[in-house]
N, CA, C and O atoms as CSV, one atom per row, in Angstrom:
chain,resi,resn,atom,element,x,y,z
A,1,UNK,N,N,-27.145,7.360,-3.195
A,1,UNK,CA,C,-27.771,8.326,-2.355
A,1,UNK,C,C,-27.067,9.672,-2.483
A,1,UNK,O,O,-27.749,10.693,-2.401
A,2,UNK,N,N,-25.715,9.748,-2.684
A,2,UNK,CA,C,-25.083,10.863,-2.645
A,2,UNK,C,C,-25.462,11.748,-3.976
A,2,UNK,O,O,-25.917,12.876,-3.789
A,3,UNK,N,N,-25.293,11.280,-5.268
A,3,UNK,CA,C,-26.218,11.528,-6.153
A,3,UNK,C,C,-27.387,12.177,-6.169
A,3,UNK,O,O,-27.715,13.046,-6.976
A,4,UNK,N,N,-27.886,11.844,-5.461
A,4,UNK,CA,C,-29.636,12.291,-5.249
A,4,UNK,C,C,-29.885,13.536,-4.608
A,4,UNK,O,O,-30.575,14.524,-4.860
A,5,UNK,N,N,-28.906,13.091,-3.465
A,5,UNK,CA,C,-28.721,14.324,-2.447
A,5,UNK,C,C,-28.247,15.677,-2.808
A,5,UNK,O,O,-28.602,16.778,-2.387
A,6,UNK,N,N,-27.105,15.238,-3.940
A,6,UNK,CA,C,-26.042,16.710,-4.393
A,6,UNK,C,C,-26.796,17.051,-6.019
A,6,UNK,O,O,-26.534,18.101,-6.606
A,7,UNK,N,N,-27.841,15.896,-6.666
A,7,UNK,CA,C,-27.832,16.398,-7.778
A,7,UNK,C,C,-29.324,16.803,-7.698
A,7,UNK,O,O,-29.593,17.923,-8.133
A,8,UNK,N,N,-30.198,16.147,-7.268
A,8,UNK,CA,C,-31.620,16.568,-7.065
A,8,UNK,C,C,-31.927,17.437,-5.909
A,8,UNK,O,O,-32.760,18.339,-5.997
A,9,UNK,N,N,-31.374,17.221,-4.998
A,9,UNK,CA,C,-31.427,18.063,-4.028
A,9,UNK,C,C,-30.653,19.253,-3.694
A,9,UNK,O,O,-30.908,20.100,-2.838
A,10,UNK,N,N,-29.736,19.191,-4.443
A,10,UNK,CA,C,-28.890,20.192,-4.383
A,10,UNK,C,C,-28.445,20.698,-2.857
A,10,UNK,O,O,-28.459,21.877,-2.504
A,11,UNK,N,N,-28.082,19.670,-2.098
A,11,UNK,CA,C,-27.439,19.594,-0.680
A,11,UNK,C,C,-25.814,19.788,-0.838
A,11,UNK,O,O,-25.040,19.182,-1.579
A,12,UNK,N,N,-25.569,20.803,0.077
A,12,UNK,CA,C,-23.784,21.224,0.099
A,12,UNK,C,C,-23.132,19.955,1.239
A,12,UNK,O,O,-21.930,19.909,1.503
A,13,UNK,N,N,-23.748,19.363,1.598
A,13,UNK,CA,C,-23.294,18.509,2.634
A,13,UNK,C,C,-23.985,16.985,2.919
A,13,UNK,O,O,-25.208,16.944,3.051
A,14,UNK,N,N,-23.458,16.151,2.982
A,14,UNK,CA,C,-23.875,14.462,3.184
A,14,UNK,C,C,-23.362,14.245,4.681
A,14,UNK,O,O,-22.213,14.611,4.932
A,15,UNK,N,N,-23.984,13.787,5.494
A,15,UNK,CA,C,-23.354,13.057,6.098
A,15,UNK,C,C,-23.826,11.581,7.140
A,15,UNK,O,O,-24.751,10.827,7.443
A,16,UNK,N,N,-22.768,11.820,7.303
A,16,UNK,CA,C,-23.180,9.734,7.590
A,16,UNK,C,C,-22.403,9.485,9.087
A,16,UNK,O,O,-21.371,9.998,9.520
A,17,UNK,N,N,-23.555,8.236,9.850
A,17,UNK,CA,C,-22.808,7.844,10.765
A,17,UNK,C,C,-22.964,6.942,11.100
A,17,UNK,O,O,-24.112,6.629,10.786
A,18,UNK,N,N,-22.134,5.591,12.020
A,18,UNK,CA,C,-22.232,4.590,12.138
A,18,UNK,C,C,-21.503,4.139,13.866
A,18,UNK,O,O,-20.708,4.891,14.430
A,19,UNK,N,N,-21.976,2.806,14.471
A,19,UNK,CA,C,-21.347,2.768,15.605
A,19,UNK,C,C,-20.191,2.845,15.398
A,19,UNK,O,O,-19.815,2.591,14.253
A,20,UNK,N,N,-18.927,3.328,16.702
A,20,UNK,CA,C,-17.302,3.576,16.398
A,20,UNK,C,C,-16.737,2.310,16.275
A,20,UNK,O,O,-15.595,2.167,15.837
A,21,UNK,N,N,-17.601,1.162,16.706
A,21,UNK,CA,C,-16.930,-0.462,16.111
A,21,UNK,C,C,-17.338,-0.520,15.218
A,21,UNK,O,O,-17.325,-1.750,15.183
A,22,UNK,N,N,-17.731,-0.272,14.372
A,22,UNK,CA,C,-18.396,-0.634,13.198
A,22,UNK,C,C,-17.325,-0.442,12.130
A,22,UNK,O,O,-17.616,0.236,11.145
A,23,UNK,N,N,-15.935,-1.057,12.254
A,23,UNK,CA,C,-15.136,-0.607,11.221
A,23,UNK,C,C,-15.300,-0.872,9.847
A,23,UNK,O,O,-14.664,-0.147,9.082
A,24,UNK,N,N,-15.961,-1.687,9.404
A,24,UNK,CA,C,-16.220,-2.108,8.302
A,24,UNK,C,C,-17.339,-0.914,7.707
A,24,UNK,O,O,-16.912,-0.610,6.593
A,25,UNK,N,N,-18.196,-0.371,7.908
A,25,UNK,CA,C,-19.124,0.999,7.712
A,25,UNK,C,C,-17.707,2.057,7.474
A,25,UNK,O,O,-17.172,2.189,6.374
A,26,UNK,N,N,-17.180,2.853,8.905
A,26,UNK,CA,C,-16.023,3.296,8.548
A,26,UNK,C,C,-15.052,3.058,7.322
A,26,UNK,O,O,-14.697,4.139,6.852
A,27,UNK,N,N,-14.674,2.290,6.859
A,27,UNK,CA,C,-13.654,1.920,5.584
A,27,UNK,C,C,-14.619,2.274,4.202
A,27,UNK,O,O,-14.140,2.472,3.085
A,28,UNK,N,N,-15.967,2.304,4.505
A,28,UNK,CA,C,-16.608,2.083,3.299
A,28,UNK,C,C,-16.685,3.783,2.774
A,28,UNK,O,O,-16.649,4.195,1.615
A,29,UNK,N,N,-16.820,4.689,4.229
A,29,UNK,CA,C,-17.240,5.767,4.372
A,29,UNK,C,C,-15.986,6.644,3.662
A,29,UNK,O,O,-16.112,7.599,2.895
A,30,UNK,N,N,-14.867,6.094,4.099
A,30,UNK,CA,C,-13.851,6.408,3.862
A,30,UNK,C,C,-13.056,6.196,2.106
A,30,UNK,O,O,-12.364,7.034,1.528
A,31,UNK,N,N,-13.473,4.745,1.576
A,31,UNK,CA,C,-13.275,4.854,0.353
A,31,UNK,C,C,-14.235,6.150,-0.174
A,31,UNK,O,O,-13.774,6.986,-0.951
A,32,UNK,N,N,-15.767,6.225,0.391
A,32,UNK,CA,C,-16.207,6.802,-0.937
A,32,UNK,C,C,-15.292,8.363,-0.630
A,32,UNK,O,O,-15.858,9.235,-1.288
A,33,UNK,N,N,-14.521,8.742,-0.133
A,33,UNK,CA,C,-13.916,9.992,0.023
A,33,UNK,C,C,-14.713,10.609,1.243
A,33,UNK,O,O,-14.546,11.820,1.385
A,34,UNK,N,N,-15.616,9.934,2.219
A,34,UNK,CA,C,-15.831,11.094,3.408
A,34,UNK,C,C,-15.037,11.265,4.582
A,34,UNK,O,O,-14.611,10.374,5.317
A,35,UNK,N,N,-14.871,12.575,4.692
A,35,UNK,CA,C,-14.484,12.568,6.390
A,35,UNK,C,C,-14.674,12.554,7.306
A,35,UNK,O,O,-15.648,13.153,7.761
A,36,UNK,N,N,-13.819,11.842,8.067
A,36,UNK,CA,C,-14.114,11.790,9.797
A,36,UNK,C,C,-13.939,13.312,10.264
A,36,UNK,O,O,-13.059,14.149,10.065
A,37,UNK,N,N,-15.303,13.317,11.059
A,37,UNK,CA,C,-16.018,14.516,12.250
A,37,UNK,C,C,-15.257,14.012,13.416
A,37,UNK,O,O,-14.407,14.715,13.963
A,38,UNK,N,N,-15.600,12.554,13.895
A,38,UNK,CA,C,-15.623,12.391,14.874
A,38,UNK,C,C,-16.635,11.986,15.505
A,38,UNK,O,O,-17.655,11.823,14.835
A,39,UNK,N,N,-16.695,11.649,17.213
A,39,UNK,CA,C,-17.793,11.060,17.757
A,39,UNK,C,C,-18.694,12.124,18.370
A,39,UNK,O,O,-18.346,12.957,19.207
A,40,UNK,N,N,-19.646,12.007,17.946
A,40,UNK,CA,C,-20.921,12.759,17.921
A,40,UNK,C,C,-21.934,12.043,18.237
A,40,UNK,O,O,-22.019,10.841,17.985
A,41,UNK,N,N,-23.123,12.978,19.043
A,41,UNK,CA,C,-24.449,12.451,19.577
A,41,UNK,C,C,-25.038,12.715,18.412
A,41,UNK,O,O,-25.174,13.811,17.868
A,42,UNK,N,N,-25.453,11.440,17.980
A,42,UNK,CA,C,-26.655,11.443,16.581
A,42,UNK,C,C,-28.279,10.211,17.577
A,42,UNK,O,O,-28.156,9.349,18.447
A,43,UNK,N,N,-29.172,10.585,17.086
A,43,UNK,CA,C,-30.166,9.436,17.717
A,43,UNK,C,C,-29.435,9.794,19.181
A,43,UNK,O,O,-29.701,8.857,19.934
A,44,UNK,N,N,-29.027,10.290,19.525
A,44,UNK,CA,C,-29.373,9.733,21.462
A,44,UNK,C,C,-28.167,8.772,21.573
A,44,UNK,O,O,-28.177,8.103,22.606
A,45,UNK,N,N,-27.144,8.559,20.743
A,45,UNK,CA,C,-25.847,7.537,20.682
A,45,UNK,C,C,-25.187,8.572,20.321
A,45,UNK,O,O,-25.469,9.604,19.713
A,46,UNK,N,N,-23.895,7.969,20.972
A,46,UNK,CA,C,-22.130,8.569,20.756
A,46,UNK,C,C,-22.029,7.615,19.320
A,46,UNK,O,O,-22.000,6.384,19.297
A,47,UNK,N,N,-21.980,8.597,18.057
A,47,UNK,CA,C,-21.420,7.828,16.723
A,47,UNK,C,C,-20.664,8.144,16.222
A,47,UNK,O,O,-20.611,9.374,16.197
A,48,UNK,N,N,-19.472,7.384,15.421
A,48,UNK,CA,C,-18.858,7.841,14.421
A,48,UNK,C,C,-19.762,8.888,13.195
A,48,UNK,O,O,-20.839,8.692,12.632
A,49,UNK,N,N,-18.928,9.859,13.121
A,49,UNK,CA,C,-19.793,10.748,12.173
A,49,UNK,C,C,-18.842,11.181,10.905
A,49,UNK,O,O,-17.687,11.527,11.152
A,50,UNK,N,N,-19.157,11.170,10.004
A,50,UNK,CA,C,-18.330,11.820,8.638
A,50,UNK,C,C,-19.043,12.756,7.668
A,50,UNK,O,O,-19.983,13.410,8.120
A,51,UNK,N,N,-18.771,12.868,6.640
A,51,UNK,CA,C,-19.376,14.137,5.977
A,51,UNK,C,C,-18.235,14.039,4.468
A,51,UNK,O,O,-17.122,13.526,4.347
A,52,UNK,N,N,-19.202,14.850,3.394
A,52,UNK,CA,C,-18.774,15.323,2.607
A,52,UNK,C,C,-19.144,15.984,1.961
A,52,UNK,O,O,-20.336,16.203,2.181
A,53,UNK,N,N,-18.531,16.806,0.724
A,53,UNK,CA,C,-19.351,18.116,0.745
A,53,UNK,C,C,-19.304,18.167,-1.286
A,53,UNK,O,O,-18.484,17.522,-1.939
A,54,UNK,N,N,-20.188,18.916,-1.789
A,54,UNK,CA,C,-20.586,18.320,-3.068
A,54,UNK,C,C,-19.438,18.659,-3.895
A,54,UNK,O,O,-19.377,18.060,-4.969
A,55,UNK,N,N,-18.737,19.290,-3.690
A,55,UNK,CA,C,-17.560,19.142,-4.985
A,55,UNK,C,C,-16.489,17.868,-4.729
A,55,UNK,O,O,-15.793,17.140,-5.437
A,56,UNK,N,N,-16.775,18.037,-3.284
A,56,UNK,CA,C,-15.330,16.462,-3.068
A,56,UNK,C,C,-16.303,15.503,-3.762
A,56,UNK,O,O,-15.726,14.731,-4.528
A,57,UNK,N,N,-17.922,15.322,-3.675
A,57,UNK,CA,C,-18.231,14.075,-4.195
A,57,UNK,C,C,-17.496,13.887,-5.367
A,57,UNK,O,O,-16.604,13.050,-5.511
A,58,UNK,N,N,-17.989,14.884,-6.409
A,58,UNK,CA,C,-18.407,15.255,-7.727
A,58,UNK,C,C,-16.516,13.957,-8.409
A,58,UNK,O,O,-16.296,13.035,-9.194
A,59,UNK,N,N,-15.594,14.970,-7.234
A,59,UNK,CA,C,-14.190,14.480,-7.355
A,59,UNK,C,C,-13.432,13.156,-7.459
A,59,UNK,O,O,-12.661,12.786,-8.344
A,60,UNK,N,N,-13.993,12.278,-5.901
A,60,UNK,CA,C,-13.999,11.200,-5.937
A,60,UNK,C,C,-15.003,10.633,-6.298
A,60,UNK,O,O,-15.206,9.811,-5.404
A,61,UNK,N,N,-15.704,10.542,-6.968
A,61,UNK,CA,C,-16.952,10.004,-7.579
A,61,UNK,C,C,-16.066,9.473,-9.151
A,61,UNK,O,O,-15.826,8.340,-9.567
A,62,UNK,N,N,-15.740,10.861,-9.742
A,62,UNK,CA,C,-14.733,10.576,-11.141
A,62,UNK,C,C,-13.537,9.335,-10.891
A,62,UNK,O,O,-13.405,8.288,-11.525
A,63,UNK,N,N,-12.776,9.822,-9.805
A,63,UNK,CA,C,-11.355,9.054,-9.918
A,63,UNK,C,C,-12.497,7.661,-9.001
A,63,UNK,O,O,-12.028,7.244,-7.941
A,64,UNK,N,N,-13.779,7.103,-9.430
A,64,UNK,CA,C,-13.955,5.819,-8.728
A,64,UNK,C,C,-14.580,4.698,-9.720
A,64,UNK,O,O,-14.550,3.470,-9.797
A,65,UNK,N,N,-15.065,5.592,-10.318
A,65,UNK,CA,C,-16.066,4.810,-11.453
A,65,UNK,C,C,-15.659,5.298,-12.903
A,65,UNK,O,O,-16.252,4.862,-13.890
């Protein structure tokens, strides 16, 4: 998806969120290189929120695959 987003779409920003128990989402968010925002109203819920922005993909994308 990030791909799609930064290469077809040409979006400066991804971001993603998941419930704040949801640690297993979190870790995943976190390998691919995004950062924690913090808890944020997304949908009408308090969520974990992260983000990343298209050159960090481009970055950890290389040092992953």
């Amino acid at each position: 998806m990030a791909d799609f987003a930064f290469g077809r779409l040409h979006a400066q920003t991804l971001y993603a969120v998941c419930h704040p128990e949801n640690s297993a989402s979190m870790a995943v968010m976190v390998r691919l290189g995004m950062h924690y925002r913090g808890i944020e109203d997304w949908y009408a819920q308090k969520l974990a929120s992260y983000e990343i922005r298209a050159d960090s993909w481009s970055v950890a994308r290389n040092s992953q695959f």
